[in-house]
VODRENFI-595286 format. One line per field, with one value per residue: residue in three letters; z, x, y of N, C-alpha, C in turn. Coordinates in nm, 2 decimals. Layout:
! VODRENFI-595286
res: [ala / ...]
nw: [Z / ...]
nu: [X / ...]
nv: [Y / ...]
caw: [Z / ...]
cau: [X / ...]
cav: [Y / ...]
cw: [Z / ...]
cu: [X / ...]
cv: [Y / ...]
This chain:
! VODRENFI-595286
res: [unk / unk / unk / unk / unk / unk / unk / unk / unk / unk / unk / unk / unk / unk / unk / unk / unk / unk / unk / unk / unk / unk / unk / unk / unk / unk / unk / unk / unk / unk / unk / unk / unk / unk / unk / unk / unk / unk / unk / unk / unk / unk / unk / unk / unk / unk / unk / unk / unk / unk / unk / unk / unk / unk / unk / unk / unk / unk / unk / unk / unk / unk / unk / unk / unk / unk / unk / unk / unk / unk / unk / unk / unk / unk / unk / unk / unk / unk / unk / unk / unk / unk / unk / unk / unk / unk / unk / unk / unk / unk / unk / unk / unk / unk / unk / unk / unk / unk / unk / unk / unk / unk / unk / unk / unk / unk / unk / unk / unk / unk / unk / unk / unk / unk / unk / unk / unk / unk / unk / unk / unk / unk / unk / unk / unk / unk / unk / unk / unk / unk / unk / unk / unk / unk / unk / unk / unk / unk / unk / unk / unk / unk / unk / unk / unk / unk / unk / unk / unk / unk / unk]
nw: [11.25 / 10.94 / 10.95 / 10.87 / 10.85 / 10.60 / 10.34 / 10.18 / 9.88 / 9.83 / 9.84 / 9.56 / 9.37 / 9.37 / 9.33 / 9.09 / 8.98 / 8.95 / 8.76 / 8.54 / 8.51 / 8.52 / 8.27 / 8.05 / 8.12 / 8.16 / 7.93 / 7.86 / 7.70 / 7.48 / 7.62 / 7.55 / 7.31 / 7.14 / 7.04 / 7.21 / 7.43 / 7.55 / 7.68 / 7.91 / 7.99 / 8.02 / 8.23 / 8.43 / 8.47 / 8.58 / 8.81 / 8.99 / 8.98 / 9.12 / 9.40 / 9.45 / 9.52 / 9.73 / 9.89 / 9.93 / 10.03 / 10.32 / 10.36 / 10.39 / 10.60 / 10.81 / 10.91 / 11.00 / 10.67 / 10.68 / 10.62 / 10.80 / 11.05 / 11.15 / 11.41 / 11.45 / 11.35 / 11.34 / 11.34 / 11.11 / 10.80 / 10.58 / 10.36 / 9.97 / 9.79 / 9.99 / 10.08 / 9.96 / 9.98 / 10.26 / 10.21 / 9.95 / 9.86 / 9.83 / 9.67 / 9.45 / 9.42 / 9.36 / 9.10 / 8.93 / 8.93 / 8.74 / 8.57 / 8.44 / 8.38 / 8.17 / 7.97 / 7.94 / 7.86 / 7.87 / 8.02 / 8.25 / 8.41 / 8.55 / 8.74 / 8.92 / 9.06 / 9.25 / 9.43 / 9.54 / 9.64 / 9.84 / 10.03 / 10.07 / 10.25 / 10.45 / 10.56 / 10.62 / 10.58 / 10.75 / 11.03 / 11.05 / 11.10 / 11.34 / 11.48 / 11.43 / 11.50 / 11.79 / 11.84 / 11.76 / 11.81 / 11.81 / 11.62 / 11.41 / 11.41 / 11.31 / 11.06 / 10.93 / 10.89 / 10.74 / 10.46 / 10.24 / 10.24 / 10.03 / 9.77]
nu: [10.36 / 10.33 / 10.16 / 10.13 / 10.38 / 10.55 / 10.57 / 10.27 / 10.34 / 10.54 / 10.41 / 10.27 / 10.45 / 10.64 / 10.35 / 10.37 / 10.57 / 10.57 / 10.33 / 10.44 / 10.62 / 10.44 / 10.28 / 10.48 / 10.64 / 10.42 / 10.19 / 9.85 / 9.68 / 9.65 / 9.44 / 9.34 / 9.40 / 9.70 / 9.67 / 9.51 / 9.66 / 9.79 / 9.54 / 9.63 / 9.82 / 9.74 / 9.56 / 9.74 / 9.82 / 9.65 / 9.56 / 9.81 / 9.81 / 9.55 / 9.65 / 9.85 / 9.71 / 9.58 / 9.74 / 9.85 / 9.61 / 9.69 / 9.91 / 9.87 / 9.63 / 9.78 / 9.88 / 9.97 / 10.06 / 10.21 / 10.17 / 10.30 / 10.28 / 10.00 / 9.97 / 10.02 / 9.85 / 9.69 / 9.47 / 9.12 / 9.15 / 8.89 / 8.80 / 8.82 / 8.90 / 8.84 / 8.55 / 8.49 / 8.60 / 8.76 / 9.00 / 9.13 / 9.41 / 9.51 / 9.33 / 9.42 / 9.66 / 9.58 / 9.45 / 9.67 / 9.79 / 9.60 / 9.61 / 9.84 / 9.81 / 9.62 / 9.79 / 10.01 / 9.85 / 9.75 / 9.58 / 9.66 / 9.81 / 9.59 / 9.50 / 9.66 / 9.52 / 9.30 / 9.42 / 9.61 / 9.42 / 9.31 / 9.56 / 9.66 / 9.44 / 9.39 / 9.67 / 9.74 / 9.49 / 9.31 / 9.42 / 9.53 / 9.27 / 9.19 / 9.37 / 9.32 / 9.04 / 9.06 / 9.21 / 9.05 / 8.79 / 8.42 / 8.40 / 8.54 / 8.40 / 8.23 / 8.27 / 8.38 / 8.07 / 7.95 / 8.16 / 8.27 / 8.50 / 8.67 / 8.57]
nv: [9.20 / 9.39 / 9.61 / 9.95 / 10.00 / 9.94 / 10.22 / 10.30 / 10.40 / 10.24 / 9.94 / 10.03 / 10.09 / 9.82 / 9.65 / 9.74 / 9.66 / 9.37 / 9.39 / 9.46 / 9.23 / 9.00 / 9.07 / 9.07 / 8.84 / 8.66 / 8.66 / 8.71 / 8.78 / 9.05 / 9.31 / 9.56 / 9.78 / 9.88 / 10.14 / 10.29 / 10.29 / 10.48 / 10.64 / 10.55 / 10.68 / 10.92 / 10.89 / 10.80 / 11.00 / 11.20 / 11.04 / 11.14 / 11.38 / 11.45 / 11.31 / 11.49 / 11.68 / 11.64 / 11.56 / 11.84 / 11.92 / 11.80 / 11.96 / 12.23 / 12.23 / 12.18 / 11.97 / 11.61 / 11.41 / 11.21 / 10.82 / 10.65 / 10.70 / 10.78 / 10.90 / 11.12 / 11.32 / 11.60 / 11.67 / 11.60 / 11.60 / 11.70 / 11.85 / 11.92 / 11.63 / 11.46 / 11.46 / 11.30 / 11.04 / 10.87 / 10.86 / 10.96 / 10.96 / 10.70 / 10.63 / 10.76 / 10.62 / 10.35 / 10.39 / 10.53 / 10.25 / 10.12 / 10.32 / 10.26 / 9.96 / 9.97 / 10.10 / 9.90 / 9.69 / 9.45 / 9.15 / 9.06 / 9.24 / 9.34 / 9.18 / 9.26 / 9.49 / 9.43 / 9.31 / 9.49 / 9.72 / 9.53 / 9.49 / 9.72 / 9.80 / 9.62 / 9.64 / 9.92 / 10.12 / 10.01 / 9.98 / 10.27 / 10.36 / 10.28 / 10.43 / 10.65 / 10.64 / 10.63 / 10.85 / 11.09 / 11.03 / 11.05 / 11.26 / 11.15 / 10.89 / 11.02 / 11.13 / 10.87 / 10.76 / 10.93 / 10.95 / 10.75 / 10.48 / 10.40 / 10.46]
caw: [11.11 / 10.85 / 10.91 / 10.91 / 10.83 / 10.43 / 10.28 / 10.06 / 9.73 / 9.79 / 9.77 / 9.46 / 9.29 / 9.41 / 9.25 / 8.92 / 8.94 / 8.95 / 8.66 / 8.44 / 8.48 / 8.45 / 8.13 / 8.01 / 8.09 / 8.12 / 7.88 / 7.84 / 7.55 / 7.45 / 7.59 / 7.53 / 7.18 / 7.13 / 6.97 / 7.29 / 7.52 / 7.58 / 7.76 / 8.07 / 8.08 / 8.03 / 8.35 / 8.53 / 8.50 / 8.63 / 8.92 / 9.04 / 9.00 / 9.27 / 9.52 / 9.49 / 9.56 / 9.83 / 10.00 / 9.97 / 10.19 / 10.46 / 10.42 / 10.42 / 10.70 / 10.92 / 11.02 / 10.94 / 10.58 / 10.70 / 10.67 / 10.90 / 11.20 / 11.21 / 11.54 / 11.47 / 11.29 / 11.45 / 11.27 / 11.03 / 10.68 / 10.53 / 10.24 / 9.87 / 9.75 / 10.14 / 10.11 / 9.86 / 9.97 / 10.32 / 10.12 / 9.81 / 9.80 / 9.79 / 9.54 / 9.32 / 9.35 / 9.24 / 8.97 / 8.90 / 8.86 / 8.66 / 8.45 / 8.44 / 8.29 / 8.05 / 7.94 / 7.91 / 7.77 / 7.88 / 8.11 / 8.36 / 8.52 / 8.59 / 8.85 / 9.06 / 9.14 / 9.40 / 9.56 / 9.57 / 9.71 / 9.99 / 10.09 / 10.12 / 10.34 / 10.53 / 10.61 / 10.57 / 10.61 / 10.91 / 11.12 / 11.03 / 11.09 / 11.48 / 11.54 / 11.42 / 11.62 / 11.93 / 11.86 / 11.74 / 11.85 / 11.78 / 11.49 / 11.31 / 11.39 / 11.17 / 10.92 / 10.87 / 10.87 / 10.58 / 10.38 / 10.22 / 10.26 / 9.90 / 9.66]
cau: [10.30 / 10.37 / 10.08 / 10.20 / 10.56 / 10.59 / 10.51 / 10.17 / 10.37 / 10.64 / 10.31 / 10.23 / 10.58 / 10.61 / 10.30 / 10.40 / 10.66 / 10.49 / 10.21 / 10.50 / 10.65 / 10.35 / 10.25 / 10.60 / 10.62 / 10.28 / 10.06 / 9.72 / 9.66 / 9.63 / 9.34 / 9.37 / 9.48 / 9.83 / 9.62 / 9.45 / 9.72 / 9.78 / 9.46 / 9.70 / 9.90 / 9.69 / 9.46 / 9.82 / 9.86 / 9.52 / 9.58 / 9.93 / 9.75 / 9.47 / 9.75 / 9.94 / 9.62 / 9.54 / 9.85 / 9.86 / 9.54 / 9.75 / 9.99 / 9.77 / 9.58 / 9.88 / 9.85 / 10.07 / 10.05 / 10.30 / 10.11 / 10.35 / 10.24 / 9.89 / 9.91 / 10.06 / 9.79 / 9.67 / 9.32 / 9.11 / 9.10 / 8.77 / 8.81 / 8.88 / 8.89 / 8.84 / 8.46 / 8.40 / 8.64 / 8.85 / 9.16 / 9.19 / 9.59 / 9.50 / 9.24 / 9.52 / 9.77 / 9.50 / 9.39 / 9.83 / 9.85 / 9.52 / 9.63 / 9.95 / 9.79 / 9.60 / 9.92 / 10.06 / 9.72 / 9.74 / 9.48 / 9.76 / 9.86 / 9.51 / 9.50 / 9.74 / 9.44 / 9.19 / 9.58 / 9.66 / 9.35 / 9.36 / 9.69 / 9.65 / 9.32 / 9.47 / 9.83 / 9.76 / 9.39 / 9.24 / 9.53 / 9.46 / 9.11 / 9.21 / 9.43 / 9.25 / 8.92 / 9.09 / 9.25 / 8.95 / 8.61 / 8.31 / 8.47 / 8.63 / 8.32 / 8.08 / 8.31 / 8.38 / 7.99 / 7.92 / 8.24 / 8.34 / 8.67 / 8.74 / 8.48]
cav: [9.22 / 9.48 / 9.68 / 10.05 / 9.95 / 9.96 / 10.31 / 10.31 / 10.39 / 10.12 / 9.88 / 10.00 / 10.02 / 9.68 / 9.58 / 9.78 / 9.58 / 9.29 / 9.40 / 9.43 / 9.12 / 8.90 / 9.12 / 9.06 / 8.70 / 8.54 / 8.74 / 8.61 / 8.82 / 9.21 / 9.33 / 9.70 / 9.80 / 9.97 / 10.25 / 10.32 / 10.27 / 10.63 / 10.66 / 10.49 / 10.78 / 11.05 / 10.83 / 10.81 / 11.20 / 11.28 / 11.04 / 11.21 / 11.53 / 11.38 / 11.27 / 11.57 / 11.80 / 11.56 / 11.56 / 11.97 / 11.94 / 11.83 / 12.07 / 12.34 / 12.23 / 12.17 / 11.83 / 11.53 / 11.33 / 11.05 / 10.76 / 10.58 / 10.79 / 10.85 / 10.87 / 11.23 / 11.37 / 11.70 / 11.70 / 11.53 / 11.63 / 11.65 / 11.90 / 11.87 / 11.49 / 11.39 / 11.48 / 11.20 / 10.95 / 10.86 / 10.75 / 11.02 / 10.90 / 10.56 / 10.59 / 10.78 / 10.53 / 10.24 / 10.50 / 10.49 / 10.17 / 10.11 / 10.39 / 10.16 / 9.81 / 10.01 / 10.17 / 9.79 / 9.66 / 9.29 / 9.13 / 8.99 / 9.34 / 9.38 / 9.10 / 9.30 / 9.59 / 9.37 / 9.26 / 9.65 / 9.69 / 9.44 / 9.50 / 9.91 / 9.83 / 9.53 / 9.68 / 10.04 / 10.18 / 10.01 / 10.04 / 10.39 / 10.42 / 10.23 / 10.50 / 10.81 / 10.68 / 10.68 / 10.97 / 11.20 / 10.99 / 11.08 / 11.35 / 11.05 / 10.82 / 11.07 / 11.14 / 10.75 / 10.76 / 11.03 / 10.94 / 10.58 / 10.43 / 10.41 / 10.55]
cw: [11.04 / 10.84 / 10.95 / 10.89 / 10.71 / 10.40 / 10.14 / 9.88 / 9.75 / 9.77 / 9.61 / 9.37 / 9.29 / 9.33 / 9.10 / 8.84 / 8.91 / 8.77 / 8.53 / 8.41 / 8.46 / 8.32 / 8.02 / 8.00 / 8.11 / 8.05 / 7.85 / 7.73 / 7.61 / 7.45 / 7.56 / 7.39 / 7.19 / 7.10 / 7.10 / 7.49 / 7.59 / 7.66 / 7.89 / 8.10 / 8.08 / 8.22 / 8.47 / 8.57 / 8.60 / 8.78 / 9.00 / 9.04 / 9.17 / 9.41 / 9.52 / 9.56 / 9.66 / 9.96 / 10.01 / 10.07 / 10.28 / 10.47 / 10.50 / 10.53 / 10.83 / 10.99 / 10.91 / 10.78 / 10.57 / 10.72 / 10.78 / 11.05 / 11.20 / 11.32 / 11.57 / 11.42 / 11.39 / 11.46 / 11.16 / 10.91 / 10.57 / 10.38 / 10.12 / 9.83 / 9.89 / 10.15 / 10.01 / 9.90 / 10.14 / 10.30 / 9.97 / 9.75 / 9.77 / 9.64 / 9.45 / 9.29 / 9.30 / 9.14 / 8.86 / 8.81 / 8.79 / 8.53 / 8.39 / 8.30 / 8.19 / 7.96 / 7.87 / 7.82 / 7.80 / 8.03 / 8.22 / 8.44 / 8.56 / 8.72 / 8.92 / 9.15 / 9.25 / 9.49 / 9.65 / 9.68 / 9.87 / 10.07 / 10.16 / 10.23 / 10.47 / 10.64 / 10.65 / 10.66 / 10.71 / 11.04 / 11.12 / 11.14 / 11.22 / 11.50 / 11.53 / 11.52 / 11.76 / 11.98 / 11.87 / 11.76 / 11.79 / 11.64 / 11.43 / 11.31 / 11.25 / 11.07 / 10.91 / 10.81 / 10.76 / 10.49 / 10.38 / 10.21 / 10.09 / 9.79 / 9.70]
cu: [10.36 / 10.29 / 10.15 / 10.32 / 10.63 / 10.55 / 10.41 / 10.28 / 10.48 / 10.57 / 10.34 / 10.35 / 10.64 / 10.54 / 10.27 / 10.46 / 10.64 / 10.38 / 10.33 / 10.59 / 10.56 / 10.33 / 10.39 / 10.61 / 10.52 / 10.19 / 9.96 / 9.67 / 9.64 / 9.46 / 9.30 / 9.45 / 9.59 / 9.76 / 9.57 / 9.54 / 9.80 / 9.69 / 9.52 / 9.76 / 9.82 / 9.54 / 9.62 / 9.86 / 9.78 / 9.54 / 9.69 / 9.91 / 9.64 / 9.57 / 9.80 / 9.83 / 9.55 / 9.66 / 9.87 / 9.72 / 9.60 / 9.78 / 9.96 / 9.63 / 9.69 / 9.90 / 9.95 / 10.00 / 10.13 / 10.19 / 10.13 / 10.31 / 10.14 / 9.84 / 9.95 / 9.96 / 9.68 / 9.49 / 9.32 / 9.08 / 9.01 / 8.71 / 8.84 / 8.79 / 8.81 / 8.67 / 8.38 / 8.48 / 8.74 / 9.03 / 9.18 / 9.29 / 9.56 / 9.44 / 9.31 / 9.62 / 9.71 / 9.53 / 9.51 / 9.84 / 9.73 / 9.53 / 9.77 / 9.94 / 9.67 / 9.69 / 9.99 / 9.98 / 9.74 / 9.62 / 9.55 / 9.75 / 9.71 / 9.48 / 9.54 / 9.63 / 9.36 / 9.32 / 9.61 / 9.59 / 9.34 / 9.47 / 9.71 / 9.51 / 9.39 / 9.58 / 9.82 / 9.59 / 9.34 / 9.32 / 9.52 / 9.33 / 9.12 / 9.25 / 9.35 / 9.12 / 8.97 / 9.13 / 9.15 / 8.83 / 8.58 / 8.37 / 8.46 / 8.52 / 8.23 / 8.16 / 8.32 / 8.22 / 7.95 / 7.99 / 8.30 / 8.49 / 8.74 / 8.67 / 8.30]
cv: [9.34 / 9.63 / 9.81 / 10.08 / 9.96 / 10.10 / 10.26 / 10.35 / 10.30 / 10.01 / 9.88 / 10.02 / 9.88 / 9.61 / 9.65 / 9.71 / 9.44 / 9.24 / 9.40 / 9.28 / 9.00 / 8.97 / 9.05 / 8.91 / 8.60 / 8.63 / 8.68 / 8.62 / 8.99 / 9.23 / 9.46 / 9.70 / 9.92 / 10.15 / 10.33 / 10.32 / 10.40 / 10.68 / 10.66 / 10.58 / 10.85 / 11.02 / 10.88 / 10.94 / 11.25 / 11.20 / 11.15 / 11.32 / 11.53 / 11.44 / 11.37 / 11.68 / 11.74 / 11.60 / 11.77 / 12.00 / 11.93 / 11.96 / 12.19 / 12.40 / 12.20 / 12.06 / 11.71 / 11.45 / 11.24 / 10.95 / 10.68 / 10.59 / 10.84 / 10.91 / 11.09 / 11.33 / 11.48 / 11.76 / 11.63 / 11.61 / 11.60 / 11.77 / 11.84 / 11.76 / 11.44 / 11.38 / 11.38 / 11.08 / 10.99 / 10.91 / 10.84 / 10.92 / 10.76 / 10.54 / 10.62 / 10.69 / 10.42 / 10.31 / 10.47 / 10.34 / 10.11 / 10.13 / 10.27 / 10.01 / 9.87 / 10.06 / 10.01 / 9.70 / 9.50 / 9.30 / 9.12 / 9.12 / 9.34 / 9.32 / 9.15 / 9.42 / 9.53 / 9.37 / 9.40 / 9.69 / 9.59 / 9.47 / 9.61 / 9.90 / 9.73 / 9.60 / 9.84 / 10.10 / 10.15 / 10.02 / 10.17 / 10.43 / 10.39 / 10.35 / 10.64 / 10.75 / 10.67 / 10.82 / 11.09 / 11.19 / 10.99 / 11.14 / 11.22 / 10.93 / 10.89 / 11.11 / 11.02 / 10.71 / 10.84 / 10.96 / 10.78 / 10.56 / 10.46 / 10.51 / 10.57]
């Protein structure tokens, strides 16, 4: 299978790629007004801000942020973003491409966020969540227990 195997932001450039070409060639109709389509970036900024102050928790705690290799992770990171959500980065790159199909303003791209969703939990997060509870126990049982996967 794939799980573990794709990088989390090749997903969602993937399904960027995607959101713009149904917008592009199946548009359903404009459901965001041009006027308001700036809201997408200024949403896409504030994600990339997230993810970047997410991934400087790793650093700063000394433990891996390769998703590929959880299995390398030296400790769990429960500061920051982490204390409201498992998945910060994830939730920023939805956030990304949210900010994205508001930015494009058709209904179509919007279809691609449940997929996004599925695919980052499917491929990505619970493969995760296998490896870190073996790794950390109990730890990684009561933080999955306080803290939601997504939001």
């Amino acid at each position: 299978m794939l799980k573990l195997k794709i990088p989390p932001p090749v997903y969602a450039i993937s399904l960027g790629i995607l959101m713009w070409l149904l917008n592009h060639f199946i548009p359903i109709t404009d459901w965001i007004s041009p006027s308001w389509n700036i809201a997408g970036l200024v949403l896409m900024a504030v994600a990339f801000s997230f993810d970047l102050w997410s991934l400087l928790l790793f650093v700063r705690s000394h433990t891996t942020a390769n998703p590929m290799k959880p299995e390398r992770s030296s400790k769990i990171v429960t500061s920051g973003l982490y204390r409201f959500s498992r998945n910060p980065m994830y939730v920023g790159l939805l956030t990304v491409l949210l900010g994205y199909a508001i930015w494009l303003g058709g209904v179509t791209p919007f279809l691609m966020l449940p997929l996004f969703m599925l695919l980052i939990t499917t491929q990505q997060i619970i493969p995760e969540e296998e490896i870190l509870e073996k790794k950390f126990g109990q730890e990684y049982l009561d933080y999955k227990a306080r803290v939601r996967r997504w939001l």
